[in-house]
C-alpha positions in Angstrom: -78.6 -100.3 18.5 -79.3 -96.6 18.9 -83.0 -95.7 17.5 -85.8 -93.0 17.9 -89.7 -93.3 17.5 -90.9 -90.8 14.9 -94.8 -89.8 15.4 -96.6 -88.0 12.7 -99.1 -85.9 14.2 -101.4 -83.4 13.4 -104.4 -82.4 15.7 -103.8 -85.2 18.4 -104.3 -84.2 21.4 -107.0 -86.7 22.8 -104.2 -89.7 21.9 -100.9 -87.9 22.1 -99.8 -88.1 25.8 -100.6 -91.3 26.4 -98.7 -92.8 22.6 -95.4 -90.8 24.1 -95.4 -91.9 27.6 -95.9 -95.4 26.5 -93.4 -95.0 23.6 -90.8 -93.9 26.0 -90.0 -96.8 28.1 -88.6 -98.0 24.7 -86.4 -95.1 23.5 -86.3 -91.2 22.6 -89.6 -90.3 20.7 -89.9 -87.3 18.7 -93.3 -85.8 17.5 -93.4 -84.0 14.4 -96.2 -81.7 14.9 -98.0 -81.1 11.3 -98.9 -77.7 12.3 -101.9 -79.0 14.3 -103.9 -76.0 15.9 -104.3 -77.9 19.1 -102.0 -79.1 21.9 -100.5 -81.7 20.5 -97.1 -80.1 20.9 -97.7 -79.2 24.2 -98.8 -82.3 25.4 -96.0 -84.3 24.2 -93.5 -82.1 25.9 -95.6 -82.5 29.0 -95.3 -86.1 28.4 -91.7 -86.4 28.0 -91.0 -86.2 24.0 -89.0 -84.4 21.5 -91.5 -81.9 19.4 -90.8 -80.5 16.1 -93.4 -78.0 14.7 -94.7 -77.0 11.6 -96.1 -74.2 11.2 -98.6 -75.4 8.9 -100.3 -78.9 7.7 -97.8 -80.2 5.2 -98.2 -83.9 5.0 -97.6 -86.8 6.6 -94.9 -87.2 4.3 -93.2 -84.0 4.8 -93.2 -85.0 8.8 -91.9 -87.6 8.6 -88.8 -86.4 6.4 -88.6 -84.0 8.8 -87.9 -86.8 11.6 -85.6 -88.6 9.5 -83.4 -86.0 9.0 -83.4 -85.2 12.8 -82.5 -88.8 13.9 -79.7 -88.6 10.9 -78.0 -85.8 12.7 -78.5 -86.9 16.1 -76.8 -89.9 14.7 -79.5 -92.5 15.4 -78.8 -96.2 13.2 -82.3 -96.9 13.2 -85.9 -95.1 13.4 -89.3 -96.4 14.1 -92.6 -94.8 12.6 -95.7 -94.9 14.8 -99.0 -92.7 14.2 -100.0 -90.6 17.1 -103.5 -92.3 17.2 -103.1 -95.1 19.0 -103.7 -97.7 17.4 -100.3 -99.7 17.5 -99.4 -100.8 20.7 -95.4 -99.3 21.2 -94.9 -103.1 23.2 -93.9 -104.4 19.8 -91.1 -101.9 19.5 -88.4 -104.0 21.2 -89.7 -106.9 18.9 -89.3 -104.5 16.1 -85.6 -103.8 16.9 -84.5 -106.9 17.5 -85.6 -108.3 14.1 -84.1 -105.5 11.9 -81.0 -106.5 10.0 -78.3 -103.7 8.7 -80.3 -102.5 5.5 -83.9 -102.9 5.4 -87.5 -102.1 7.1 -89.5 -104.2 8.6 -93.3 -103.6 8.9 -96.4 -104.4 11.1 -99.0 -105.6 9.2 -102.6 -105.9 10.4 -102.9 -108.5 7.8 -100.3 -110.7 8.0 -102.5 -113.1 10.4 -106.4 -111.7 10.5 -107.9 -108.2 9.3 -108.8 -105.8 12.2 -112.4 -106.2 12.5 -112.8 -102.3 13.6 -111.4 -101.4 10.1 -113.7 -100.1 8.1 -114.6 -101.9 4.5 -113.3 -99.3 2.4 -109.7 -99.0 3.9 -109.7 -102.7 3.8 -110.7 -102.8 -0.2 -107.9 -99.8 -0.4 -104.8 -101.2 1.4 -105.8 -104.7 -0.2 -105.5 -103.0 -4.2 -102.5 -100.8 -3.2 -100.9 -103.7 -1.3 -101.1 -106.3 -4.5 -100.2 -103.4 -7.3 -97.0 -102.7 -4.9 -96.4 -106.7 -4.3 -96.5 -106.8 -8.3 -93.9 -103.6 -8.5 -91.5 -104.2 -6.4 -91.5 -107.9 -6.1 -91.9 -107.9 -2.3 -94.3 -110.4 -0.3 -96.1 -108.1 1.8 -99.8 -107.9 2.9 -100.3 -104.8 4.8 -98.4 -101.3 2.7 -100.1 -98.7 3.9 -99.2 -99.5 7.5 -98.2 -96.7 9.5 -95.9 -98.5 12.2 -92.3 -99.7 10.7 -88.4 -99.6 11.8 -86.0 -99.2 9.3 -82.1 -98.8 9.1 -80.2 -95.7 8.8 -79.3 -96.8 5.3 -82.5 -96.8 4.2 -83.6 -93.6 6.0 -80.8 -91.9 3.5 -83.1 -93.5 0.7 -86.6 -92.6 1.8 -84.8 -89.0 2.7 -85.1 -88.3 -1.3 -89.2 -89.7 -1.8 -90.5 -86.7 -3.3 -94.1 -86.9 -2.1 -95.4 -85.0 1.4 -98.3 -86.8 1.8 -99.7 -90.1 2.4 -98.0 -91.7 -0.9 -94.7 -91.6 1.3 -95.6 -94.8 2.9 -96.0 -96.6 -0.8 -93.0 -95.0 -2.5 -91.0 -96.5 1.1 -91.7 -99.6 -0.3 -90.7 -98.6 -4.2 -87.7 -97.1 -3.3 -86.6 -99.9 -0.9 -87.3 -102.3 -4.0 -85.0 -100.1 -5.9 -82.2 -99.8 -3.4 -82.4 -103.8 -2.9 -83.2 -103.4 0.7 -84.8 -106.0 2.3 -88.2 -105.8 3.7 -90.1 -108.1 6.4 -93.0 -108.1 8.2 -94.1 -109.2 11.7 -98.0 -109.5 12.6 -99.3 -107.3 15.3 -102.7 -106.4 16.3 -104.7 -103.1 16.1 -107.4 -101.0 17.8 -109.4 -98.4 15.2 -112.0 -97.8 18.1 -112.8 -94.1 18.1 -110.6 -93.4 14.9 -111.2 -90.4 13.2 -109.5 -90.1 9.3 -107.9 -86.9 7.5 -107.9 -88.4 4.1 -110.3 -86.6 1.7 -111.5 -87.1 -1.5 -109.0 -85.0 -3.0 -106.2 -87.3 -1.3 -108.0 -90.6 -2.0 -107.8 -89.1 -6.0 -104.0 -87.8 -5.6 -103.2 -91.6 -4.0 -105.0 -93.4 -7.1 -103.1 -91.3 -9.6 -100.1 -91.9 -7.8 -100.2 -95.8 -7.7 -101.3 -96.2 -11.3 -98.7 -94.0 -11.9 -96.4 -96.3 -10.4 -97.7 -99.1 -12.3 -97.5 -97.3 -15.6 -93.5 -96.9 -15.2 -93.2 -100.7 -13.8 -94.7 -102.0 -16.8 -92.9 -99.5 -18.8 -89.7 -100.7 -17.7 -90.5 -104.4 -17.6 -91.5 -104.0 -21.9 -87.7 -102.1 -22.4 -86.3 -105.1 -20.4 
């Protein structure tokens, strides 16, 4: 199976080189550079990796259609999401691969077995009240929805190809759409290090990602009373 290793990145320079050259001995990688202002882009090029700029900050969303629609013309059945940070360990991409059927995603969850102990309380209270309003949505048994690191199939890169949202509600409405689309989703456990992490999420996105998942739960219950 032919697949590529899609990094969001913006501003990444202190993690960058080293995600890419590890990333490598796996497959192609290409870096979607959010229109970071440092050398993110060149750094990945030195390391080895495919870079795709923006010229400015448009999401993590928005990069990551960007990288789907790349691997879809370079013909890739498969693409794997990693964040530029470092804090999934690129070993697991093989593991990844191997596990994925023909329609579907699977996803590393940092849940599935024990909570990162670096993660700090209020991402844990977050992902835990996004992860159960999207376990009650879409019907899936998952533990871990806002995880950053995932594989899934060509098929379903057409599907997630049409998510409206640029930013970090991409990740949830994955999962929504998949539900829709009957895909299947998995995940595998995998360990992760938020030593030195540093967050771009504001107050203003923290309040745009609430609206969106009530939002979300408003039509789901909608559609379950017309049902």
């Amino acid at each position: 199976m032919k697949y590529i290793i899609i990094i969001p990145a913006y501003n990444e320079e202190a993690t960058i080189g080293k995600v890419v050259s590890n990333s490598l001995k796996y497959s192609d990688v290409l870096v979607v550079d959010d229109g970071s202002s440092d050398r993110t882009s060149q750094l990945t090029r030195e390391a080895g990796g495919i870079v795709i700029k923006h010229e400015k900050n448009l999401g993590k969303g928005a990069a990551l259609k960007t990288g789907i629609k790349y691997a879809l013309k370079e013909g890739y059945h498969a693409m794997v999401m990693l964040d530029g940070d470092g804090q999934h360990d690129p070993r697991f991409i093989p593991q990844l691969a191997d596990s994925l059927d023909d329609a579907g995603m699977i996803i590393c969850s940092r849940f599935l077995e024990s909570p990162p102990e670096e993660m700090a309380l209020q991402r844990k209270f977050s992902n835990n009240l996004t992860t159960s309003l999207l376990k009650f949505t879409t019907g899936y048994d998952i533990t871990d929805s806002q995880s950053g690191f995932r594989i899934f199939s060509r098929e379903a890169a057409l599907v997630f190809l049409g998510i409206p949202y640029d930013d970090y509600e991409f990740e949830s409405e994955m999962l929504y759409q998949a539900s829709l689309n009957n895909l299947s989703v998995k995940e595998i456990p995998i360990p992760s290090s938020y030593k030195g992490e540093k967050s771009y999420i504001t107050r203003v996105k923290i309040l745009k990602y609430t609206y969106y998942i009530f939002k979300l739960l408003l039509m789901d219950l909608k559609g379950r009373i017309k049902n």
